[in-house]
Residue, then its C-alpha position, 0 to 999 in steps of 0.5 A: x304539837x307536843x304534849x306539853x302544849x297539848x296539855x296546857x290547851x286542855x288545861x285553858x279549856x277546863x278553866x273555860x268551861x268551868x268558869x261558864x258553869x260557875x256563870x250558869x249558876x247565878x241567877x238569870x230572868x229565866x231562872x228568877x222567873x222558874x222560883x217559887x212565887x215565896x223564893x222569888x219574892x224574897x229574891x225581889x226584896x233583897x234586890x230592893x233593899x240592897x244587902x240585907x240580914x235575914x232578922x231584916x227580911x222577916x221583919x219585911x215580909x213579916x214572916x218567922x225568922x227560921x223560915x227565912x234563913x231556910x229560904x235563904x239557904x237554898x237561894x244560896x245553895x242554888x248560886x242565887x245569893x252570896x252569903x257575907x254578913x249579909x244577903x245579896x242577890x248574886x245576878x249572872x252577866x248578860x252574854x254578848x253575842x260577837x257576829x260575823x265579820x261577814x255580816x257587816x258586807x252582807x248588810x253594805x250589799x243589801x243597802 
């Protein structure tokens, strides 16, 4: 194989596992289940009520704005929210498990 191959193999790989990490980033069940009881609260609400601003929230949750938008940076840092004008919950895709072809004639055998 030559190393120009070589390396662009290396390079596809780089991207792919990059890409998986970026995914990792974004919220799960697991993850929202791991918040704080405040921080999963919020998650929840903005969840609800679609894309939202953070006057929008304090008025919801009747709590101070400044607190909010603290709340809310570190949702963002953690990859749990993405940051327009607006808030939105940024979910992580659901992982497909791809089985073995093999698995369909061990089924067909046991029928």
């Amino acid at each position: 194989m030559s190393a120009a191959r070589k390396k662009n193999i290396f390079s596809m790989l780089q991207e792919e596992i990059a890409s998986r990490e970026k995914e990792e980033e974004r919220l799960s069940p697991a993850a929202l289940l791991a918040l704080p009881d405040n921080l999963r609260e919020l998650i929840l609400r903005i969840t609800r009520l679609g894309e939202v601003t953070p006057a929008q929230l304090a008025q919801e949750l009747g709590q101070e704005e400044t607190e909010i938008k603290k709340m809310l940076s570190e949702l963002v840092e953690k990859g749990y929210l993405r940051e327009e004008k607006t808030y939105r919950v940024a979910f992580g895709r659901r992982r497909t498990t791809k089985l073995p072809q093999s698995i369909w004639e061990s089924l067909e055998k046991k029928i």
